[in-house]
TIDO-207572 format. One line per 5 residues: their letters; for each residue x, y, z of C-alpha. Coordinates in Angstrom, 2 decimals. Layout:
# TIDO-207572
a> X/Y/Z; ...
This chain:
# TIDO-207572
xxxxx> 234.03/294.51/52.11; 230.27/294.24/51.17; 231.26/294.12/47.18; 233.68/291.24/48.56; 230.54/289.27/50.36
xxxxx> 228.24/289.87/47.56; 230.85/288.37/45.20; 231.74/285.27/47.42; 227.60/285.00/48.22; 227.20/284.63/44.15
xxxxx> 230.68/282.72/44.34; 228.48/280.40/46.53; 225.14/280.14/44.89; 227.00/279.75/41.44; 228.87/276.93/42.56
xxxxx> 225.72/275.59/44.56; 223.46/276.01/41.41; 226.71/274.55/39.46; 226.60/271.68/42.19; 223.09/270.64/41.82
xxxxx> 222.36/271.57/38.33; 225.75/269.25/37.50; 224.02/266.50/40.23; 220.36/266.94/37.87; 222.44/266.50/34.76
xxxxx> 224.25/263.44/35.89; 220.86/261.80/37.66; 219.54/262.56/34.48; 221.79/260.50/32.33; 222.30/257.35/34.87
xxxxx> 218.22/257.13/33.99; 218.79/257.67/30.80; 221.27/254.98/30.69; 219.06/252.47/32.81; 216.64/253.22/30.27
xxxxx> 218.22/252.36/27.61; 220.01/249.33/29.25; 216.48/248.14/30.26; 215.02/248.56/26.60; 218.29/247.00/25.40
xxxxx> 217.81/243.96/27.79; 214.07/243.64/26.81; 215.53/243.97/23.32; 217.76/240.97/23.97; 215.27/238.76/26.03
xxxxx> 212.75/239.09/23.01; 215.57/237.90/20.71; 216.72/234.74/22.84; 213.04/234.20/23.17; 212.35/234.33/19.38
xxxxx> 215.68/232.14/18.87; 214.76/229.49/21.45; 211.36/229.79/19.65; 213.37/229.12/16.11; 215.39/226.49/17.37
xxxxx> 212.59/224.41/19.65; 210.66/224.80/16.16; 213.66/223.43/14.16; 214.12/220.64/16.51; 210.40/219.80/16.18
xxxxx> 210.97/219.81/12.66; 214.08/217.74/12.48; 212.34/215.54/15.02; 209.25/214.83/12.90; 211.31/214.60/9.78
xxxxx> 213.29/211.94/12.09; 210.55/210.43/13.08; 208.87/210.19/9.36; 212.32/208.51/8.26; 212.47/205.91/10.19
xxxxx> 209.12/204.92/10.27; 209.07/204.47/6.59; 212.59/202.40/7.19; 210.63/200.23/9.69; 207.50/199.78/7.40
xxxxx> 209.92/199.06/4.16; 212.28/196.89/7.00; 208.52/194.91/8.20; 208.16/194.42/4.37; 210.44/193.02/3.05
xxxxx> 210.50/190.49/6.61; 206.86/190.26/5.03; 208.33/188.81/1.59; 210.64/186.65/3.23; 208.18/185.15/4.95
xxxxx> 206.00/184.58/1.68; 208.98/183.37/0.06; 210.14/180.78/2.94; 206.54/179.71/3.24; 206.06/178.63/-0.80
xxxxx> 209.66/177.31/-0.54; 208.09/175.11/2.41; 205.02/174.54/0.47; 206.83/173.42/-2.58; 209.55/171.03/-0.03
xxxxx> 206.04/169.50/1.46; 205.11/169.00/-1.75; 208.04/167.27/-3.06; 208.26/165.23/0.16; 204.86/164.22/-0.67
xxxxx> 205.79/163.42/-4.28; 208.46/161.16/-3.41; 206.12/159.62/-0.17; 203.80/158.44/-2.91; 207.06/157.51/-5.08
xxxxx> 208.11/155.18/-2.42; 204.62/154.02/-0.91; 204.66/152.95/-5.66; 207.68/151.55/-5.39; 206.95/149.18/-1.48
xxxxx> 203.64/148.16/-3.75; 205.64/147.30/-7.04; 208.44/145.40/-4.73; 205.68/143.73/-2.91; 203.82/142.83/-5.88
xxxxx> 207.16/141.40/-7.61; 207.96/139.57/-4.32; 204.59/137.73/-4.94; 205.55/137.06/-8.37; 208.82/135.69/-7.51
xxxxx> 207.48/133.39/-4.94; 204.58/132.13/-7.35; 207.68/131.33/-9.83; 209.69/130.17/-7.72; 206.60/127.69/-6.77
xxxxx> 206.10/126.81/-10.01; 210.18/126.47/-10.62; 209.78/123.92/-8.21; 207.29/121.91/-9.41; 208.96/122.53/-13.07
xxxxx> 211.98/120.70/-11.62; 209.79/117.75/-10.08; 208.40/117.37/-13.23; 211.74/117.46/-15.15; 213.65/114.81/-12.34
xxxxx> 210.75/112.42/-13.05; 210.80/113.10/-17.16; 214.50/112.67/-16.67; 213.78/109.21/-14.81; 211.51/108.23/-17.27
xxxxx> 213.57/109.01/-19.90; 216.23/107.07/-18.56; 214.37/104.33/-18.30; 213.27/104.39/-22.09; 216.91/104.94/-23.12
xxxxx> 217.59/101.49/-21.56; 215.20/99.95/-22.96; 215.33/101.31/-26.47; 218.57/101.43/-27.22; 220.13/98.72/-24.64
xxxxx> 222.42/101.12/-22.93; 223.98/101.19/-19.81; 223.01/103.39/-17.03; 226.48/105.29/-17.66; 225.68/105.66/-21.29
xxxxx> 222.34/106.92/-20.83; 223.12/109.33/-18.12; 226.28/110.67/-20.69; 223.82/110.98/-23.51; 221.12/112.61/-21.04
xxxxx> 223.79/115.18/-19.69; 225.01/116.69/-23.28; 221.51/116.96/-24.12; 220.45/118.98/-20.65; 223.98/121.07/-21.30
xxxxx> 222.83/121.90/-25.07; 219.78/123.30/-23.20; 220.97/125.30/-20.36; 223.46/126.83/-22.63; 220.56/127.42/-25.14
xxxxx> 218.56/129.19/-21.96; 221.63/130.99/-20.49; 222.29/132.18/-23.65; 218.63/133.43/-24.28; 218.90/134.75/-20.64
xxxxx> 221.65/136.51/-20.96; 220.52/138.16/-24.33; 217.73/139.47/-22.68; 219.20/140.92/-19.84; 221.90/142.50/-21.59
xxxxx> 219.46/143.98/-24.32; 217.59/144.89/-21.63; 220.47/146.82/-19.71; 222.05/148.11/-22.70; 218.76/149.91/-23.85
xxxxx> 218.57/151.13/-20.15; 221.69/152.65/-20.21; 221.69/153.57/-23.72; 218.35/155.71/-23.20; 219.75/157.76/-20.23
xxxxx> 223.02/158.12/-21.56; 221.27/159.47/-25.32; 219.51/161.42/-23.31; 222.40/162.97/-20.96; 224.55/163.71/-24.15
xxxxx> 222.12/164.77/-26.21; 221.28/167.52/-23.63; 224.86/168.53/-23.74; 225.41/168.73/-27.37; 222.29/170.80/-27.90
xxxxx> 223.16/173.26/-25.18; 227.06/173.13/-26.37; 227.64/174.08/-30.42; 231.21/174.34/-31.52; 232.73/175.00/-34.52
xxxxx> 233.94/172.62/-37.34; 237.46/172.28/-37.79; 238.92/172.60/-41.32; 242.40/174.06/-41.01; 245.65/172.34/-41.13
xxxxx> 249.12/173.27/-39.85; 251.69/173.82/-42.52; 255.56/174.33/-42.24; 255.72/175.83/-45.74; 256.87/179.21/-46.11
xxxxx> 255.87/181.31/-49.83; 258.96/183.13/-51.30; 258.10/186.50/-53.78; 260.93/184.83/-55.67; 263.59/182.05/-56.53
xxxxx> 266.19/184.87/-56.06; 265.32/185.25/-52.11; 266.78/181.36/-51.96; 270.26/182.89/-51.68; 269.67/185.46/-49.43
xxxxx> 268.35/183.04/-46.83; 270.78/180.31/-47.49; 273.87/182.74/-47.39; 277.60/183.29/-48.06; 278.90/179.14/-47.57
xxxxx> 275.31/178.57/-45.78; 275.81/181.25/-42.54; 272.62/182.50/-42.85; 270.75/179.22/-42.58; 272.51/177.96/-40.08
xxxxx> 272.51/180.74/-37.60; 268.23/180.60/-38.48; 268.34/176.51/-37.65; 270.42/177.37/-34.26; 268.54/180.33/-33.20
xxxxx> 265.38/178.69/-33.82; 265.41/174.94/-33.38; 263.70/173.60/-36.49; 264.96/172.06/-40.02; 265.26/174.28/-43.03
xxxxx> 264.49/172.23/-46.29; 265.31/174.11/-49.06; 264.83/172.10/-52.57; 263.34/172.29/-56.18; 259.98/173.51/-55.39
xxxxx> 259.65/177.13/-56.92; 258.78/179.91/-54.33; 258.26/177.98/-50.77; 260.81/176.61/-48.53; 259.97/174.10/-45.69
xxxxx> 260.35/174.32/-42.13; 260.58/171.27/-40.14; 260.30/170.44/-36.30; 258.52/168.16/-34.09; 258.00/171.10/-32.03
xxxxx> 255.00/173.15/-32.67; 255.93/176.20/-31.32; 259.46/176.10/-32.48; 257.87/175.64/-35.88; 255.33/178.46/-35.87
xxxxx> 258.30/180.92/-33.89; 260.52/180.02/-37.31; 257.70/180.28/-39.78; 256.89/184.45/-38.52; 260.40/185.21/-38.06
xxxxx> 261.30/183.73/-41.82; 257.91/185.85/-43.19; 259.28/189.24/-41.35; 263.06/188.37/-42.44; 261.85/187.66/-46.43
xxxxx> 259.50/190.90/-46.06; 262.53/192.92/-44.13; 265.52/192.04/-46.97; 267.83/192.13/-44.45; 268.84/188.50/-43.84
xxxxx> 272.43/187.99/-41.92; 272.98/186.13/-38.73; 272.53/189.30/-35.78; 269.09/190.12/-37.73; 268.13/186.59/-37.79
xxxxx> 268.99/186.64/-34.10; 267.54/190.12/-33.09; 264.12/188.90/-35.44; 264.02/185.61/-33.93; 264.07/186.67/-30.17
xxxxx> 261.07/189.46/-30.78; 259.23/186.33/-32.09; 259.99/184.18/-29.72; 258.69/186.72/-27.09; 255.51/187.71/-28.91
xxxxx> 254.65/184.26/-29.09; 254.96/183.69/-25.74; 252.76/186.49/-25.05; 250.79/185.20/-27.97; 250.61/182.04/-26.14
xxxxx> 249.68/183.08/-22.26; 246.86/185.09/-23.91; 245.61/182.18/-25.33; 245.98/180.22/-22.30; 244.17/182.88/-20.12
xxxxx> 241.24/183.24/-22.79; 240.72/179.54/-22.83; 240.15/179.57/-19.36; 237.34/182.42/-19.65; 235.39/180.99/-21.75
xxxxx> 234.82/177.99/-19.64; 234.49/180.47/-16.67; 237.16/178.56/-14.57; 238.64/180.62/-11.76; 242.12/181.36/-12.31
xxxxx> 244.71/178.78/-12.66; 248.81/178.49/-11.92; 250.65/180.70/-14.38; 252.84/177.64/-15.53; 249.59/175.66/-15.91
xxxxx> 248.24/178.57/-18.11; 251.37/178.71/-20.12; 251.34/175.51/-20.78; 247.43/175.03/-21.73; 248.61/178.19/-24.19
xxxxx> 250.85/176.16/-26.55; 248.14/173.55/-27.27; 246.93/176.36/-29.84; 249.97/175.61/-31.85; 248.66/171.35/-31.92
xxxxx> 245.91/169.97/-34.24; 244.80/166.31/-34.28; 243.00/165.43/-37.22; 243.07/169.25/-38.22; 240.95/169.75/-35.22
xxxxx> 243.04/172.52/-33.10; 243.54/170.92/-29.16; 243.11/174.26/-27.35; 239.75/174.54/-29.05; 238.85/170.28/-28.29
xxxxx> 239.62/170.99/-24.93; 237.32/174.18/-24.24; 234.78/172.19/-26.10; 235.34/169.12/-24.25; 235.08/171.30/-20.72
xxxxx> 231.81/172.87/-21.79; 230.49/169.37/-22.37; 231.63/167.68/-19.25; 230.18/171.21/-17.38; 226.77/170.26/-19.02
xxxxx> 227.01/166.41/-18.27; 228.09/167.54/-14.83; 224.64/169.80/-14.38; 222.51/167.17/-15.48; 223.95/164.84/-13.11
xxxxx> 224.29/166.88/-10.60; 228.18/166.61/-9.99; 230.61/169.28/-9.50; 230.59/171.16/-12.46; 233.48/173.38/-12.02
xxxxx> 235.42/170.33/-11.32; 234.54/168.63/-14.36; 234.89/171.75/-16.43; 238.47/172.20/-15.17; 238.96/168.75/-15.83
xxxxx> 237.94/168.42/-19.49; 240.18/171.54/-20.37; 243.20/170.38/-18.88; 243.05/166.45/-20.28; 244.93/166.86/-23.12
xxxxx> 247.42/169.50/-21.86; 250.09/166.84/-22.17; 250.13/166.93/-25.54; 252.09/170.22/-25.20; 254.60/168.07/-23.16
xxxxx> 255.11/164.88/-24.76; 257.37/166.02/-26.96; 259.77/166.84/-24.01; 259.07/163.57/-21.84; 258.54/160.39/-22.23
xxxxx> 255.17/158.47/-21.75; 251.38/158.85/-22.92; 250.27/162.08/-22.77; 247.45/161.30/-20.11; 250.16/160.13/-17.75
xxxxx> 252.52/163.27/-18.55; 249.20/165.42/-18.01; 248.50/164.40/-15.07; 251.50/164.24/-13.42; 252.29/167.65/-14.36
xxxxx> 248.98/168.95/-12.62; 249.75/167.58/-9.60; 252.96/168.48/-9.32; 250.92/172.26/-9.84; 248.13/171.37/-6.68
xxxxx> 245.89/170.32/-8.88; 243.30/168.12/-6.90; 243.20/164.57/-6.85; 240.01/164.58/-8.65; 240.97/166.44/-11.82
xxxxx> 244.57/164.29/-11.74; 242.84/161.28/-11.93; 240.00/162.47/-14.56; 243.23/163.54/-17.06; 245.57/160.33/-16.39
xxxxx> 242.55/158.22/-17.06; 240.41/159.93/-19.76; 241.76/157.56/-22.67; 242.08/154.23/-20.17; 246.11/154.31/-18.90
xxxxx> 245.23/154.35/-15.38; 241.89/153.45/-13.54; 238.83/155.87/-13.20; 238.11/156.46/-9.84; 236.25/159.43/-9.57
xxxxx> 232.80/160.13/-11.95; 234.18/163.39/-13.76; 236.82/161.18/-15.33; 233.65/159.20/-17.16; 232.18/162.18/-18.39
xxxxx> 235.75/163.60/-18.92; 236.29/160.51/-21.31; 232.78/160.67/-22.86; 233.23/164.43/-23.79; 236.31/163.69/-25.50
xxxxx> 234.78/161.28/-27.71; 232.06/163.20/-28.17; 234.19/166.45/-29.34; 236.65/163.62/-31.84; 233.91/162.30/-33.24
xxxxx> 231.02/164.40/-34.21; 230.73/165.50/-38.04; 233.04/168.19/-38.93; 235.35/168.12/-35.87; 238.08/165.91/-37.56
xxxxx> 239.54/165.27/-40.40; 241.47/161.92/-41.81; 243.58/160.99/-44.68; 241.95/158.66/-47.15; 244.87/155.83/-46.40
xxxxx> 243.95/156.32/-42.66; 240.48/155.73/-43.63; 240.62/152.75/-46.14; 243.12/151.24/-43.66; 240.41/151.36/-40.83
xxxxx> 237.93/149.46/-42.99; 240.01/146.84/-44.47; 240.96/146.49/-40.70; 237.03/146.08/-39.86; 236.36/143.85/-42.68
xxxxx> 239.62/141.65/-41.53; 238.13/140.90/-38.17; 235.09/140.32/-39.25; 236.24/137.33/-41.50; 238.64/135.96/-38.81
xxxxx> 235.59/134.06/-37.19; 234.29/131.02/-38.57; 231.15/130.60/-40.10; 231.62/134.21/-41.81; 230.86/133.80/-45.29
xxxxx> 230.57/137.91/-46.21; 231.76/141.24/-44.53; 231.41/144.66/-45.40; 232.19/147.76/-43.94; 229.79/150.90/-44.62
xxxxx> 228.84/154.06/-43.13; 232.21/155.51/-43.49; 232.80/152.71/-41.26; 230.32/153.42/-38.16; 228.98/149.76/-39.07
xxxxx> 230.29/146.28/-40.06; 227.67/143.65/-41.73; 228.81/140.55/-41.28; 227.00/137.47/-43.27; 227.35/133.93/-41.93
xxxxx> 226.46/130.79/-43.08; 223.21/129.36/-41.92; 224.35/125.83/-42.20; 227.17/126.34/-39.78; 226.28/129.52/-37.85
xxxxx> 222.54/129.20/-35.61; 219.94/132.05/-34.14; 221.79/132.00/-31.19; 225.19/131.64/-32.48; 224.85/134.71/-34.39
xxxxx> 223.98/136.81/-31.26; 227.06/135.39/-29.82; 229.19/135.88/-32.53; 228.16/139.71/-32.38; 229.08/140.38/-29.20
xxxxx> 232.62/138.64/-29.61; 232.64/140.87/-32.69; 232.45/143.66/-30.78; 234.90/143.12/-27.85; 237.79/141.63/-30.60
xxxxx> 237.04/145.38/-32.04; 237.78/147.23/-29.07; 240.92/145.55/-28.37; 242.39/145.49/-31.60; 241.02/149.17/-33.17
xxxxx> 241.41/153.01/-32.77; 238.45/154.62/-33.78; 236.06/157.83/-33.21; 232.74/157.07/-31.63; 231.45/153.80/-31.90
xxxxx> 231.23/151.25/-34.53; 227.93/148.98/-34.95; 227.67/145.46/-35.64; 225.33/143.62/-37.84; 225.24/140.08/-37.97
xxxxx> 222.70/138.60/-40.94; 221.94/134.89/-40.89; 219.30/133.94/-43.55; 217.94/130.53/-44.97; 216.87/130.71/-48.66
xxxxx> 214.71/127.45/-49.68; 214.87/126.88/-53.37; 212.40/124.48/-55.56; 211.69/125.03/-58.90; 208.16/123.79/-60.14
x> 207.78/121.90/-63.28
């Protein structure tokens, strides 16, 4: 019974020591654990503290940096306002300036028109005593007529009149030499001046080639080959292509003909590639004729679009370009149209700039005033008229319509471009090296010249020279008078325009000279 006690006693105090050593263990480790979770929270709380520390110093950073950015944006912003500034205030110095200029232009020109006011009224003073002076010479001679030559009052007044008319025609005439001189040297001076600019800024190329029809054979034998069996081949090349084929006694060359240029220069490749091919019968003519016919219209919308580069138009209508294309194919004079006409934009552009019209305008003008030459053919009418009517039909504005339909005179020129328009053209026909003539062309011009110039009376010589750019005209002094010959000049001239074609302009020199002869003995 006692071993029993003493074994539930230490029963006891085992599982009481147990209890409380098991209670010391576990106290133990929940301080351990709030240890650590303390250090670990301390841990933490240092590490958001360096982080916020990281990130307020990033944000400093990225603030100055901000900061630093767009102050340097507002100084380069508050510069450049700066040089705007500067540059509006010279531009207002210079307009003050100007507006000065022309101030003391005008405050010139109130003193001139004043001062020629006063002149006018001192001549028109002394006009009026002139014409006192001349009704009481007139009276006087009147009176002196009577008595002289015992004529009537009617006689003497008819014999007075035809002698007053001989003299106002003598001083109109000398008036209106002067004034016309005067004028013409005016306008002569600014006009020299306004084309000469435009030349010197424009140089285009002389023009030496010539179109040909005239096809080289390697042989006489190649004749058949193109003619064919009872003439197929020739005639399926004349149907497919349009144009004539002349075939005759000239050794190695056969002749195409057509009005048409393109038809003619379509049949000229596709007989080359045919001859250098062998293979001539009617589906090869056909097959070789279509891949010409479609390279040249490529050939030709190319050239179109390239002509309208170089005068650095804007694009135009497709059709418009097509058509401006096949002007490469035309010459006049050996001078190639497409090429006339880009020369003939760049000049009206530079005539345009000096004058300060629209240039683009007269650019687009000048290359499109001859594009009805690539239509005539097809309709009837002057090629201005054809031209122009084709633009418009196209939207092209009334401006450039006009300028084309009027360049060479068939219809009225109301708008300025069509002026310069015409003047460029001339300019582009007529300078040395841009055209070429036949000699019967040329000897036909001057016998032409010489032929008016003897139609007047009073001529006595005429001559052409200069490659005829003048004609010299000699009258007779007997019958022809100072004024007379100025007279006869100008009629000259306008029986010229009327009646001639010609490049440029053509001068005329009227010589009137009195030799006195004695012979000493």
């Amino acid at each position: 019974m006692n071993g029993s006690l003493q074994e539930l006693l230490i029963a006891a105090s085992g599982l009481i020591l147990g209890g409380g050593l098991g209670y010391w263990i576990q106290h133990r480790r929940e301080r351990s654990l709030h240890l650590d979770w303390e250090r670990e929270k301390e841990s933490l709380a240092e590490t958001a503290r360096q982080q916020c520390a990281a990130v307020v110093r990033d944000a400093q950073l990225a603030a100055n940096e901000e900061f630093l950015r767009r102050s340097r944006a507002l100084e380069e912003d508050h510069a450049r306002r700066r040089q705007e500034l500067n540059e509006l205030d010279q531009r207002l110095s210079q307009r003050d300036l100007l507006i000065n200029q022309q101030l003391e232009g005008l405050v010139q020109q109130e003193q001139m028109v004043l001062a020629q006011q006063q002149r006018l009224a001192l001549q028109e003073d002394e006009l009026a005593r002139d014409r006192t002076e001349l009704d009481r010479l007139i009276e006087e001679r009147r009176e002196q007529l009577s008595h002289l030559a015992h004529l009537s009052d009617t006689d003497a007044r008819e014999l007075l009149l035809k002698e007053v008319e001989q003299e106002s025609l003598r001083d109109a005439g000398d008036l209106a030499r002067h004034v016309l001189e005067d004028a013409r040297q005016r306008a002569e001076d600014e006009a020299r001046k306004i084309i000469g600019l435009a030349i010197q800024r424009y140089a285009g190329e002389h023009s030496f080639e010539t179109t040909t029809a005239t096809v080289t054979l390697p042989n006489e034998e190649i004749k058949g080959k193109i003619i064919g069996r009872e003439g197929r081949n020739i005639r399926a090349f004349e149907s497919a292509t349009g144009v004539t084929v002349l075939i005759d006694d000239t050794p190695n060359a056969v002749v195409l003909s057509s009005f048409d240029p393109v038809r003619r220069e379509i049949a000229r490749e596709a007989m080359q590639r045919l001859i250098l091919d062998g293979r001539i019968h009617p589906t090869r003519i056909e097959e070789v004729v279509g891949r010409v016919a479609q390279e040249t219209d490529d050939a030709i919308l190319r050239a179109g679009e390239e002509a309208v580069f170089k005068t650095g138009l804007p694009p135009l209508a497709h059709e418009v370009v097509q058509v401006l294309g096949r002007l490469r194919f035309r010459h006049s004079y050996a001078q190639n149209n497409l090429d006339h006409s880009v020369e003939v934009a760049h000049l009206s552009g530079l005539m345009a700039a000096e004058l300060q019209f629209d240039v683009l305008a007269a650019k687009r003008a000048g290359l499109l005033h001859d594009i009805g030459k690539a239509l005539n053919h097809e309709i009837e009418g002057a090629h201005a008229i054809i031209g122009a009517e084709f633009l418009k039909r196209h939207g092209e504005s009334e401006a450039v319509v006009n300028s084309v339909a009027s360049h060479h005179g068939e219809a009225p020129c109301r708008f300025a471009i069509g002026s310069l328009v015409s003047a460029a053209d001339a300019i582009s026909a007529s300078r040395p090296g841009a055209r070429s003539e036949t000699m019967a062309t040329y000897l036909k011009r001057l016998e032409n010249l010489e032929r008016i110039g003897r139609s007047f009376p009073g001529v006595e010589k005429c001559f052409a020279v200069q490659a005829g750019r003048e004609l010299r005209v000699m009258v007779q002094p007997d019958r022809i008078s100072d004024d007379q010959a100025f007279l006869l000049a100008r009629n000259l001239a306008h029986k010229i325009e009327e009646e001639l074609q010609y490049p440029g302009q053509i001068r005329i020199t009227v010589v009137r000279e009195t030799r006195c002869v004695e012979f000493a003995k």
